[in-house]
C-alpha positions, -999 to +999 in steps of 0.1 A: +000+000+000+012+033-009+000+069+010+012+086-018-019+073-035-041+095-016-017+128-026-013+120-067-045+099-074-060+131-089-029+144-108-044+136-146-024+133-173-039+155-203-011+152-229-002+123-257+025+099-242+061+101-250+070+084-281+087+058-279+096+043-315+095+085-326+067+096-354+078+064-385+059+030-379+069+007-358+059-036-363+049-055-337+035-093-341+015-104-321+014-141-326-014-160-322-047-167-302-073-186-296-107-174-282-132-203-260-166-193-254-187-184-236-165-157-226-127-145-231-108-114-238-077-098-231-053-069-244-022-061-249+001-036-235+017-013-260+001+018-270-008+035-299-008+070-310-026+075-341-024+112-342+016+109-352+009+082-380-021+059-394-021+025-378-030-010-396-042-040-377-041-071-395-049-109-385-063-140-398-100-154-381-102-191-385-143-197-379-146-231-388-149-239-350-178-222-344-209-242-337-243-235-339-273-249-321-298-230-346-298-211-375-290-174-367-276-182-331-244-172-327-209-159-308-195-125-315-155-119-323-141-085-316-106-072-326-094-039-329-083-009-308-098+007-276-088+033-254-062+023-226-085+012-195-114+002-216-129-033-215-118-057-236-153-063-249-175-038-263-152-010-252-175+018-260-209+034-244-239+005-255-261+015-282-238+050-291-232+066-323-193+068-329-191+049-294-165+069-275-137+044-267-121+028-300-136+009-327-131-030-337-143-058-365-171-078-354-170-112-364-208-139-364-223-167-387-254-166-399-268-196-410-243-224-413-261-245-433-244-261-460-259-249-494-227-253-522-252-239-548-267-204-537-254-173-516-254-178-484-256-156-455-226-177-434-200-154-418-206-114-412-180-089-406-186-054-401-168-027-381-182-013-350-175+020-323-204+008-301-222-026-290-258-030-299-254-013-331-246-025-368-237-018-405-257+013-407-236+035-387-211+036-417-206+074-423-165+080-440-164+081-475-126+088-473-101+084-436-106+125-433-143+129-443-172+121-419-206+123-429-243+114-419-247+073-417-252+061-448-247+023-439-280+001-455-279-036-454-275-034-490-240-040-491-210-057-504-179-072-484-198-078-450-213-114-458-194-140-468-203-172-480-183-203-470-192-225-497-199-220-534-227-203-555-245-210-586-224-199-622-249-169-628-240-157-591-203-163-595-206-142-627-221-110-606-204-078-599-177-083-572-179-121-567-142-136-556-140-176-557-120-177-522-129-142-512-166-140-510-175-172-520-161-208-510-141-188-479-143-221-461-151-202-429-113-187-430-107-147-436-082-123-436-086-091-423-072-055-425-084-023-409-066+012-415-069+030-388-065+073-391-069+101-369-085+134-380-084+150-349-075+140-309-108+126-301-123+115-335-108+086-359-119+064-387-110+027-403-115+011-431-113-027-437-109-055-458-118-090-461-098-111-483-092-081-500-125-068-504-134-033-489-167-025-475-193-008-500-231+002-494-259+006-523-278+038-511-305+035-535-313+000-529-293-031-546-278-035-582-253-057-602-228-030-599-202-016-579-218+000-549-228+040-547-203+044-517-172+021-522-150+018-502-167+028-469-156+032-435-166+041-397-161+068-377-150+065-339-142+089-306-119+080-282-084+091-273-068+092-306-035+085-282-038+060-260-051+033-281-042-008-270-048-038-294-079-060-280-099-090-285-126-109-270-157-137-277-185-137-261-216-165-266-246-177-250-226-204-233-198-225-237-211-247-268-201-227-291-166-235-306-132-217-307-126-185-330-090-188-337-072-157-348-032-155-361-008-136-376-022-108-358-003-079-367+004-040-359+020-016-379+018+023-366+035+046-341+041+030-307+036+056-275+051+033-251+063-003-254+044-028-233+060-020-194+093-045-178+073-033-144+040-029-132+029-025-101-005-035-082-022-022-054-058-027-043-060+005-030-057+020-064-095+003-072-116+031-091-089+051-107-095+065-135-074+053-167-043+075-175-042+092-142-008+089-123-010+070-088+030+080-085+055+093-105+059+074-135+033+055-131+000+052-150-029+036-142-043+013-166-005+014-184+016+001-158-005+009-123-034-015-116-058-029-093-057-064-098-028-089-104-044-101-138-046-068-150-008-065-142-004-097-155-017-092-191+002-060-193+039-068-182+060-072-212+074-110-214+103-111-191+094-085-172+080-082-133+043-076-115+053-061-077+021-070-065+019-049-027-001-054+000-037-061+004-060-089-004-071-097-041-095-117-045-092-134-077-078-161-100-047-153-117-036-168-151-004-167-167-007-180-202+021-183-222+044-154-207+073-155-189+075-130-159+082-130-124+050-124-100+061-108-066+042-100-034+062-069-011+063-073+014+065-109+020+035-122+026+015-099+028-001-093-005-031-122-004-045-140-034-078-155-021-098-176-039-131-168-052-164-182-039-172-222-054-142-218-072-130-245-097-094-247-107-063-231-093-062-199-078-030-191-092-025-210-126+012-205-150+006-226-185+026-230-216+057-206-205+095-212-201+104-190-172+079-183-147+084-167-105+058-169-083+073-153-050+069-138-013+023-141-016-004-153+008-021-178-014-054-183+008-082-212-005-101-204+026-122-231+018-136-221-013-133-247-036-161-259-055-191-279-032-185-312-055-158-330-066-142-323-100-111-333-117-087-322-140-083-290-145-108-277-125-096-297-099-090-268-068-054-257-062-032-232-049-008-224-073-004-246-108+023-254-134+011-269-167+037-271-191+054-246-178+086-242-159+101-213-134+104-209-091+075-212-066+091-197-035+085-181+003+050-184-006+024-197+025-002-214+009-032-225+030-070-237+026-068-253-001-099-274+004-136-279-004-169-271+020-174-300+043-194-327+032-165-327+002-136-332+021-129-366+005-127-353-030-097-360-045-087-323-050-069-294-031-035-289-033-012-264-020+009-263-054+008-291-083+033-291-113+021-315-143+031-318-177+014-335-210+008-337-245+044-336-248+045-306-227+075-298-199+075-288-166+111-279-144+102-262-116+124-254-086+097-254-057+112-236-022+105-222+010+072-225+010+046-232+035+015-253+031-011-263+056-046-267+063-045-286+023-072-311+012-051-338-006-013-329-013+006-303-001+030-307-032+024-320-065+047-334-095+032-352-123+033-361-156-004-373-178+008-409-178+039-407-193+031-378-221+049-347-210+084-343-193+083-330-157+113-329-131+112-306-100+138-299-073+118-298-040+141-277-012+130-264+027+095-266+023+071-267+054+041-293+047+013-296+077-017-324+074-047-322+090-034-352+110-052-386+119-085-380+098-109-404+081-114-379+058-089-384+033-053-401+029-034-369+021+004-369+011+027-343+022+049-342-009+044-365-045+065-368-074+043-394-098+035-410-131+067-404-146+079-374-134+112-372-114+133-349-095+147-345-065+134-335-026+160-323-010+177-304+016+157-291+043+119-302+033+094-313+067+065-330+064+042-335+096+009-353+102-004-371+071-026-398+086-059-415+072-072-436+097-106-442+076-094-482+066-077-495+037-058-466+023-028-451+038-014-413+039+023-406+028+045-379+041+069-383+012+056-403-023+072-414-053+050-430-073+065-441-113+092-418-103+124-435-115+155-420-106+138-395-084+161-386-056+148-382-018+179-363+008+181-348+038+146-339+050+127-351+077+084-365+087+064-366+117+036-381+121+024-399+087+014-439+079+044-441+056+069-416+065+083-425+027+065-443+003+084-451-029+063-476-055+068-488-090+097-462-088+132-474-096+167-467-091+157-444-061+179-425-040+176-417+000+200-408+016+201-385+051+161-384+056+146-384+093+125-408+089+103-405+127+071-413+143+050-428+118+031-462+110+064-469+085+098-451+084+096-459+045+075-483+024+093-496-007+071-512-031+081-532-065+109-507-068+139-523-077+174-507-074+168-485-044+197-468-026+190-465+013+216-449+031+226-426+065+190-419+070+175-421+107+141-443+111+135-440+148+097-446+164+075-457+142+047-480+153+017-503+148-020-483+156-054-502+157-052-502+118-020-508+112+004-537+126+031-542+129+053-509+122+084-506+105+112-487+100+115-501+059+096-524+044+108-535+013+083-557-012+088-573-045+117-547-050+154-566-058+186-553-057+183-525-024+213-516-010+204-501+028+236-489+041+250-472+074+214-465+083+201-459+120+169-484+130+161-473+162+132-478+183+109-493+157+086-527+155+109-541+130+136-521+119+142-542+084+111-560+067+123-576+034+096-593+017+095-614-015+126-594-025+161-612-045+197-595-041+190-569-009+216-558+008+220-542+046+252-527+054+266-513+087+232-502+098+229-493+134+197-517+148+187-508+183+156-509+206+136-526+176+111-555+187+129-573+158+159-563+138+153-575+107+129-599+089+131-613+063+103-632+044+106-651+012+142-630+006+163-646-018+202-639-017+195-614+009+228-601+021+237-592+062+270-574+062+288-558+095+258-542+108+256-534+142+226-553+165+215-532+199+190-545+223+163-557+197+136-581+209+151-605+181+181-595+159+168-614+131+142-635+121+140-656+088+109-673+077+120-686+046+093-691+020+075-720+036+039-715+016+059-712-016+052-747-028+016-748-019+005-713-033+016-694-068+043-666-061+014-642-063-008-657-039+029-659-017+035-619-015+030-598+010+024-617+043+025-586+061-003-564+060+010-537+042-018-509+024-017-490-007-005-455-013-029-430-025-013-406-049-030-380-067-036-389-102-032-365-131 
């Protein structure tokens, strides 16, 4: 928060913006993007001044994804320029000659029923300054002369037909094979934008090449009386932004993807390396400076999504302190996203929300640092997965730092508290996507599911994370939910190291067990020097090979570490001290090993456990110069073939070791043989 606000909120700033790129055209391309009903829109952050030159705006509108559940019914596309701080949909006063804030294409079907053989009434594009008005507010004759609305729906280069016509149609004034006719549903699109004064502008467009004309004494086979014709528009001539948005009647409706979008004119100022947010600045008007050097609605806002859409890529969103309720979305931009001071800017989540509150896809290089993230028990009442599933803070295909952030609440209404949903922060990867994320000191508590998340889709994306002094509190014992304090699963890896704790996972609801640690498909992932308190498996590592553990404090759970059908595992110098049977589970352990050959457990401290070594149905496993003390037995060992003791050291155990041999082997299969203890799965959180 900033008391200077209070002093300069009313300082306005009345003149054009510096020029950046000076008064000859500058070329910025914009790339590509796709627009999902029922509603989407966004902006970005240069702006334009067309009083020093004209501007062109140019892009291509793929329609073909646009569905229709009756003729006539229909979404609405808008690109073009409004005035910085205007919405990013229908910018101008509703239902308003010349609007007052920019002007735009509009882009709807008609009816989309196929007809190769006539003119069909398929895709419209007309330009617009205002929202509830049409093609008869077309008044410019030329880009400098205004006159009364001559627009008629007798016109030529606003319909478009996206199949073909009959041969005395295609012979008619005007008629383009591929540009009004047999478009297939894909256009391209100029407008010419031109300022004749501060305040008042006008375009001009095409449409695969053709230009706009109007028949003002009703139709002929001719070119039109008024050709080509343009629109008028007010708005601040020098603060304009590029736009887009969709809207529809709901979420049926298809994709409008546009590309190639493209500006040529005179840039004011480039899109900002620094924004700044501040909930205090709520109600500003656009342009005005909240400090020196900085302008609201340019690089001054409200709300972190605001600040997120207009940071340049690279660049930084010092997001200061106060609570902003909202979900934030960083899509396809690299940036770094930073609470000051620490902890004290709050993202909290919206009401019944679905999906993360905090959400970085399809980018290389993202920070999230130093912010509140608070769920406060909002998620949605009902369980949902995927991406709707509710989380704190979420990396898909996209790679960066999460760190100091406290994340808490993360969970659904009660009544829900066993959906499978609410995590503190969950990295995935897929559709051949990649996710490396360096995740560090944070805090998460008072989660639903996982505290921490690492996944790949089965196998179809790349993930790897590096997991360092993290704080992860359960809800501990709870027949709720088997939550995990930290999971790397289904083929992602990485490593959890120096400094993580994990306390109080615990289901004691039957069947399932909670993990304080989890690898799950996570071969090669390496586990080091953290510690758990208070979970049924301290570590749980399944169908995860070539493991590595090493310096873990392994304490006061059900199982020190559970090591299922993992083979290659590297054990070694970690403490496993206290962990115990409970009314569901018996016996405890400080590792059980099953159906996993070739361990090596190694100069390892057993201390004070049920059994400090359970190896069972297991070939080639190795214990060396581990410390076993105070354990009811030392080690067992249960259908362990060329099992291997070597110089550890035995301490007051109840038995030192204990060797049952196979004996059902050669009255049951192998399968039937496995797993005479009564161990219980893991329950990860699938992607």
């Amino acid at each position: 928060m900033f008391v200077l606000v209070v002093l300069l909120a009313t300082t306005s700033i009345s003149t054009a913006p510096v020029i950046a790129s000076g008064p000859s055209p500058t070329t910025v391309h914009y790339g590509d993007l796709t627009l999902s009903p029922a509603y989407m829109a966004t902006n970005w952050s240069e702006v334009w001044d067309l009083t020093q030159c004209d501007l062109t705006l140019s892009y291509t509108i793929d329609m073909t994804g646009i569905t229709q559940p009756a003729p006539w019914q229909t979404s609405y596309t808008e690109v073009g320029l409004r005035e910085l701080g205007a919405s990013n949909f229908n910018p101008g006063p509703w239902d308003t000659y010349q609007g007052g804030k920019g002007g735009w294409m509009v882009s709807l079907v008609g009816d989309l029923a196929t007809d190769p053989n006539s003119q069909d009434l398929d895709d419209k594009h007309n330009l617009a300054a205002s929202g509830g008005r049409d093609e008869r507010d077309y008044d410019a004759t030329d880009p400098d002369t205004v006159v009364a609305p001559f627009g008629t729906y007798d016109n030529y280069g606003i319909w478009f037909d996206r199949d073909g016509v009959d041969p005395w149609q295609a012979n008619m004034w005007g008629m383009v094979d591929g540009g009004t006719y047999n478009t297939g549903g894909i256009y391209h699109i100029e407008i010419s934008y031109h300022a004749i004064n501060a305040g008042l502008g006008t375009m001009f467009a095409t449409v695969n090449g053709i230009p706009t004309g109007f028949y003002t004494a009703g139709w002929k086979n001719d070119e039109p009386d008024i050709y080509p014709a343009g629109l008028s528009f007010k708005g601040d001539m020098a603060w304009m932004q590029l736009f887009a948005g969709l809207w529809a009647p709901d979420d049926t409706y298809g994709d409008v993807v546009l590309s190639d979008i493209t500006i040529t004119g005179c840039m004011a100022l480039p899109a900002p390396p620094v924004v700044k947010v501040d909930d205090d600045w709520a109600g500003t008007p656009p342009k005005e400076e909240v400090l020196p050097g900085w302008i609201f609605g340019y690089n001054a806002f409200a709300t972190i999504q605001d600040g997120v859409n207009a940071v340049a890529d690279g660049g930084k969103v010092i997001v200061h302190e106060g609570t902003y309720e909202e979900q934030v979305v960083v899509d396809g931009k690299n940036l770094t996203l930073e609470g000051r001071p620490r902890y004290k800017a709050t993202i909290l989540a919206v009401p019944d929300q679905k999906g993360p509150i905090v959400w970085v896809r399809n980018a290389d290089r993202v920070i999230v640092r130093n912010f509140t993230i608070d769920g406060a028990g909002r998620g949605y009442p009902g369980c949902v997965g995927g991406d709707e599933r509710f989380q704190g803070i979420y990396y898909l295909n996209a790679s960066g730092k999460i760190q100091w952030n406290k994340i808490k609440g993360i969970k659904h209404p009660p009544g829900y508290e066993g959906c499978q949903s609410g995590g503190g922060i969950y990295v995935l990867s897929r559709d051949g996507g990649t996710s490396k994320v360096w995740i560090e000191h944070n805090t998460v508590k008072d989660f639903q599911k996982n505290g921490i998340t690492a996944n790949t889709y089965y196998g179809t994306g790349t993930t790897v994370v590096h997991i360092k002094k993290n704080r992860v509190y359960g809800w501990g014992p709870t027949d709720k939910i088997a939550q995990n304090g930290i999971q790397i699963g289904f083929g992602a890896t990485g490593s959890i190291y120096s400094g993580n704790y994990v306390a109080d996972t615990s289901y004691i609801g039957g069947y399932w067990v909670a993990s304080g640690y989890l690898l799950y498909d996570a071969d090669g992932a390496k586990v080091m020097s953290s510690k758990v308190k208070g979970a049924d498996y301290g570590l749980g590592v399944w169908f995860s090979d070539d493991v590595y553990v090493r310096g873990m404090r392994l304490l006061d759970s059900l199982e020190g570490a559970d090591v299922w059908a993992s083979d290659n595992l590297v054990f070694e110098r970690n403490l496993v001290r206290n962990n115990h049977a409970n009314a569901v589970f018996s016996p405890g352990y400080g590792i059980w090993i099953g159906d996993s050959d070739n361990a090596r457990l190694a100069f390892n401290r057993f201390v004070n456990n049920d059994e400090g070594i359970m190896v069972d149905t297991c070939d080639g496993v190795l214990a060396l110069k581990n410390l076993i003390k105070n354990n009811d037995i030392g080690i067992h060992l249960y259908c362990a073939t060329n099992f291997q003791e070597v110089g550890n050291r035995f301490r007051n155990n109840g038995q030192d070791i204990v060797d049952e041999g196979c004996p059902m082997m050669n009255t049951m299969s192998t399968t039937e043989a496995e797993s005479s203890t009564s161990d219980l799965p893991v329950s990860p959180v699938e992607p």
